[in-house]
C-alpha positions in Angstrom: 0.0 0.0 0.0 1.0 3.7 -1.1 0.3 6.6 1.2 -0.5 9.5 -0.9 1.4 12.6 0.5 2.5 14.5 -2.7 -0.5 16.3 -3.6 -1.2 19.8 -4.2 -4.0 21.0 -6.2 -6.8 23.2 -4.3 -9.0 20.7 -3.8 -6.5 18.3 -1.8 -5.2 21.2 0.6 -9.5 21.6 1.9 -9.7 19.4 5.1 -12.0 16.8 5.0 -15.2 17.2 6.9 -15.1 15.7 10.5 -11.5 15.6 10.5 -9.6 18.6 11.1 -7.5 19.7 14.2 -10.6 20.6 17.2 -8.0 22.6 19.4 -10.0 20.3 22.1 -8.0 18.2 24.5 -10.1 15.1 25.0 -7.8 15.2 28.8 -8.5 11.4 29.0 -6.8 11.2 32.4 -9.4 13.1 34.1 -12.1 10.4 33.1 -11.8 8.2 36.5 -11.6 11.6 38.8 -14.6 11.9 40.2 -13.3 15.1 42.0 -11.7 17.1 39.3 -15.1 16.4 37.0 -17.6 17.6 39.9 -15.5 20.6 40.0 -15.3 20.9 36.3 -19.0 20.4 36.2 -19.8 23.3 38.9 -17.5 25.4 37.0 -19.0 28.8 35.6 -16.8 28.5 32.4 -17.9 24.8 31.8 -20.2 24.7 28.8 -22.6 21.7 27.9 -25.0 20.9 25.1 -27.2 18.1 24.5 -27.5 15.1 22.3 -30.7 13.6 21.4 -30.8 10.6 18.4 -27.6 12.0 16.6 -28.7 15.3 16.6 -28.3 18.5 18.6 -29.5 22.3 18.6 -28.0 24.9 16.4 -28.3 28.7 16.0 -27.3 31.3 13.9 -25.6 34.2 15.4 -25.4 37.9 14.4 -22.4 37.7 12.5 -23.9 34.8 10.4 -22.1 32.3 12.3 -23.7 28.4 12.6 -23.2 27.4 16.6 -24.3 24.6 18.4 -26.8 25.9 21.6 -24.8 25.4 24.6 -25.7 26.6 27.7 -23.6 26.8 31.4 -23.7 23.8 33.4 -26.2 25.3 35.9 -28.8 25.8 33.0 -29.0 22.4 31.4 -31.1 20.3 31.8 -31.1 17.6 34.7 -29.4 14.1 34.2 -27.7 11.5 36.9 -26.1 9.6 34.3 -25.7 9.9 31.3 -23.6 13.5 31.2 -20.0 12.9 29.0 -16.9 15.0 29.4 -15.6 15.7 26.3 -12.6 18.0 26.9 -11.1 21.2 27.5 -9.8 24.1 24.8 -6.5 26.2 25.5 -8.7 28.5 27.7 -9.5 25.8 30.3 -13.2 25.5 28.9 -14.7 22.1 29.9 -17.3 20.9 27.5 -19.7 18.4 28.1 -22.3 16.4 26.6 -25.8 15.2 28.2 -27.8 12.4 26.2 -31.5 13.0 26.8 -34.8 11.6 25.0 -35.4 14.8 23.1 -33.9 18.1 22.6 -35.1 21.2 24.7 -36.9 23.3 23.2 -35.9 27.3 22.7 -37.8 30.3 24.3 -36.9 32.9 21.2 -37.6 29.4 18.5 -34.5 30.6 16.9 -32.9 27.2 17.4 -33.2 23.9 14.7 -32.6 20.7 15.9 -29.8 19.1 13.2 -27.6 16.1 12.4 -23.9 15.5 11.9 -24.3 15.6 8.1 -25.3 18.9 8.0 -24.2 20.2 10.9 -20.4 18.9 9.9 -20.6 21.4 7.1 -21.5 24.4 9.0 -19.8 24.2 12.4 -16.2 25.5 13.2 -13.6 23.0 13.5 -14.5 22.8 17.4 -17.6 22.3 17.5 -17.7 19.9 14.9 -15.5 17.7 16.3 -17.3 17.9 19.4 -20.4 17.2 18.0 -18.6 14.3 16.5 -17.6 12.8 20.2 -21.0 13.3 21.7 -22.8 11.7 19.0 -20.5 8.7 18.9 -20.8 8.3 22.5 -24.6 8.5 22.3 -24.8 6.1 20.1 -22.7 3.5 21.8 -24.4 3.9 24.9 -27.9 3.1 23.5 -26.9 0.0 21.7 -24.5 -1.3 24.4 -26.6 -1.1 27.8 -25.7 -5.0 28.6 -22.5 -6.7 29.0 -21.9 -9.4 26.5 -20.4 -11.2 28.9 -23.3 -11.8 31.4 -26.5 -10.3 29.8 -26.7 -7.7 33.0 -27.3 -4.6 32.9 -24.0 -2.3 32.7 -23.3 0.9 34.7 -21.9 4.3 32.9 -18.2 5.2 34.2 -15.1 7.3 33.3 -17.6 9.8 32.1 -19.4 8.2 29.8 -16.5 6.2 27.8 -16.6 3.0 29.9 -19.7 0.9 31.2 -19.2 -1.2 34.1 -21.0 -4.7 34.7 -21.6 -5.0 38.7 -22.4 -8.9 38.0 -19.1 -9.8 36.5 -17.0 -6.9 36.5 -16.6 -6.8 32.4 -15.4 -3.6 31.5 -16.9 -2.2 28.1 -15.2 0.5 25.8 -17.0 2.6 22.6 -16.4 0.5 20.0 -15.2 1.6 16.2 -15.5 -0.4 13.3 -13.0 -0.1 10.3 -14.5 0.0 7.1 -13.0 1.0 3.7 -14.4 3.3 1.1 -12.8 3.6 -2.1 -12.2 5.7 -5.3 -11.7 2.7 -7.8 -10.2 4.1 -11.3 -9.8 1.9 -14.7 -7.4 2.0 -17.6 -9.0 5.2 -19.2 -8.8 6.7 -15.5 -12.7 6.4 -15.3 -14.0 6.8 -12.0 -16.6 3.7 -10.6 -19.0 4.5 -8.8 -22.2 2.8 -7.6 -25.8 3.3 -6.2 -27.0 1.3 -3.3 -30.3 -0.8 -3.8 -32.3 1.8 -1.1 -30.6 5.2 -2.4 -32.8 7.6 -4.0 -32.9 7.3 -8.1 -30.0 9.1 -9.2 -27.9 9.1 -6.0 -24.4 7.6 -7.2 -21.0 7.3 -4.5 -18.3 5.6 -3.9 -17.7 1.9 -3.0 -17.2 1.1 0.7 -18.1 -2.0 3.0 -16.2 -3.2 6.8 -13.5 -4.7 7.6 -13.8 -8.5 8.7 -11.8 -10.3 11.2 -8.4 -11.2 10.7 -8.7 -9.3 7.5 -6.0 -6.5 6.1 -7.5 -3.0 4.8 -6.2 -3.3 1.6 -7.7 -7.1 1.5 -11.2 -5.5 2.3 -10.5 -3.1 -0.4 -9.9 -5.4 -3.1 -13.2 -8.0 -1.4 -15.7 -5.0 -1.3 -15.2 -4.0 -4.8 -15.2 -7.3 -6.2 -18.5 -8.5 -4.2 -19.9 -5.2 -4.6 -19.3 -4.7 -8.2 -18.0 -7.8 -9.4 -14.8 -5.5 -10.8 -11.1 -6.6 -9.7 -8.4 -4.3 -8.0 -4.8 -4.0 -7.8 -2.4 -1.4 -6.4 -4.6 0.1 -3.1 -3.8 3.7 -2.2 -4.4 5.1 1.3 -5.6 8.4 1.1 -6.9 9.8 4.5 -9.8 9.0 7.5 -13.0 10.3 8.6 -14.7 9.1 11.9 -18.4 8.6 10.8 -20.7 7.8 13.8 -23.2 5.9 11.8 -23.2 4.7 14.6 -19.6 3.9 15.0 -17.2 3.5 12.0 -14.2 5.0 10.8 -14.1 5.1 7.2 -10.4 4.4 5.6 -10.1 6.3 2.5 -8.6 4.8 -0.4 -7.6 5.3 -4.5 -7.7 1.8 -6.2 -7.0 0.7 -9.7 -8.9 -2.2 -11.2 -7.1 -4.3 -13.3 -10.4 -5.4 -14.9 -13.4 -3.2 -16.1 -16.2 -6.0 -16.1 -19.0 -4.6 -13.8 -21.7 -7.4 -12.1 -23.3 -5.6 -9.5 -24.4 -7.8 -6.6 -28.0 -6.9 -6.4 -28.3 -7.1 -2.9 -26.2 -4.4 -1.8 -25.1 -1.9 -4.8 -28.6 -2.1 -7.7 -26.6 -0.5 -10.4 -22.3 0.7 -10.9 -21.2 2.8 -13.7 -17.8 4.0 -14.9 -17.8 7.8 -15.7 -15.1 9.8 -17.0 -15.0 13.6 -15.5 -17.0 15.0 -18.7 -19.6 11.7 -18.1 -19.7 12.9 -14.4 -20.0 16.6 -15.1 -22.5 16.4 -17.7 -24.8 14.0 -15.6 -24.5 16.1 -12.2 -25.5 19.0 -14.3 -28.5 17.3 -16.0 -29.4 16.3 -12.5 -29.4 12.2 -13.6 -26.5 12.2 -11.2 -26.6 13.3 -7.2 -23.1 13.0 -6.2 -22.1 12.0 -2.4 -22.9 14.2 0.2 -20.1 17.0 1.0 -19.7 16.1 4.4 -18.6 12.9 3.4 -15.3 11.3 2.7 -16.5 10.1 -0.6 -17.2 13.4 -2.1 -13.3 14.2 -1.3 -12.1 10.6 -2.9 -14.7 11.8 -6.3 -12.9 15.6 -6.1 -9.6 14.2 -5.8 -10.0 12.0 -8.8 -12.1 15.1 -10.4 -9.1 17.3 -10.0 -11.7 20.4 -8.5 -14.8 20.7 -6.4 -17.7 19.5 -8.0 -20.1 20.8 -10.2 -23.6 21.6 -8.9 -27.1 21.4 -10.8 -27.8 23.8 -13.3 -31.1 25.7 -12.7 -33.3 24.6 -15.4 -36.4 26.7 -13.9 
């Protein structure tokens, strides 16, 4: 496997979504100190939001500004357990997290309640990676509330990034699955691209399945496309990462080069794959037959970075 490290063009120096520096120290070792996080807590500087089914209150402030509504620790809303420290910033700034049933509502209705694939493409850098934390949590705590071990019931810890079993003393961590997604390109530098069976008509992205046991990433690279598509790959390229809590993956970016072009779509999984040169893609995205991946994804970056430039929107046809 290549790393790719020599790029320059415009499009490669844009961070991708999710993934830049949050200037937030996750301060790990505080976790297990019960003390220094009830102090944190009380703190008149701490700031906390909520998380409610992946999604979270944002406002727009005067300056035009996308934010996420947080409010001091002594105005949010009441919870024993499940309340996650998420880190501090260079000013000393705690931030946490409190996972509730629904979001609170907003006196001046000013506030929207939003998800991380739009609210990735309109938060700063700090917020969005904080979003990202709180949602991954969230999500890991709802589908992991019994130990595997024992089938009891598991108690929150370390601020929300361990559960506890009191029957057989298993300790649980979040869990991350690896999964690869992939730019596959053919002899006439084609891009492949492919539209899962319960997409929208139209809706066209990359490859990308997970990781099995035992298995390398460049092996799952070279699986996916082949079960997926039916096409085979040689040289793998890594490209770059994006944590995706959907609910709990990190995608592995890659470049790929088929050595075949064949396509035999599974059916199950992808319902139709297509190779499109740039003009193919261009042309279709502007026609609107084509809705290209979502920009808070990695997979719009692996399309751009094969495209050479941002891509091209819809024309108005109205």
């Amino acid at each position: 496997m290549t790393t790719r490290n020599d790029r320059t063009t415009d499009t490669t120096a844009r961070p991708i979504s999710l993934t830049a520096p949050s200037g937030i120290d996750r301060a790990a070792h505080h976790r297990l100190d019960e003390a220094w996080l009830a102090a944190a807590w009380s703190h008149p500087s701490t700031r906390v939001f909520v998380v409610s089914g992946g999604q979270v209150l944002l406002d727009e402030t005067e300056d035009g500004r996308t934010e996420i509504v947080m409010t001091p620790s002594f105005e949010a809303p009441m919870t024993e357990a499940h309340r996650y420290f998420l880190g501090t910033d260079e000013d000393g700034v705690c931030y946490f997290a409190l996972q509730k049933d629904s979001l609170p509502g907003r006196i001046d209705q000013s506030a929207r309640a939003a998800g991380l694939r739009e609210a990735g493409m309109l938060l700063s850098d700090r917020e969005a990676g904080l979003m990202v934390h709180a949602v991954a949590l969230e999500n890991w705590q709802r589908l992991h509330r019994f130990c595997s071990r024992c089938g009891e019931r598991t108690v929150i810890a370390a601020a929300g990034h361990i559960r506890r079993c009191p029957a057989c003393g298993a300790e649980h961590y979040p869990r991350t699955d690896p999964a690869v997604i992939m730019l596959v390109t053919d002899e006439e530098d084609r891009a492949l691209l492919g539209r899962q069976v319960h997409w929208p008509e139209g809706r066209f992205s990359t490859l990308a399945g997970f990781v099995e046991p035992g298995e390398t990433i460049e092996a799952a690279v070279r699986r996916e496309v082949f079960e997926e598509a039916g096409v085979t790959v040689g040289p793998v390229e890594y490209v770059a990462s994006q944590p995706w809590p959907f609910p709990s993956s990190l995608m592995l970016g890659f470049m790929a080069h088929a050595t075949s072009p064949e396509i035999t779509v599974d059916g199950e999984e992808i319902e139709e794959a297509r190779w499109f040169s740039r003009e193919d893609l261009r042309s279709a995205i502007e026609a609107g037959e084509v809705l290209p991946p979502f920009g808070v994804s990695i997979a719009a970056r692996l399309v751009e970075l094969w495209y050479g430039k941002p891509l091209p929107k819809p024309l108005n046809r109205g």
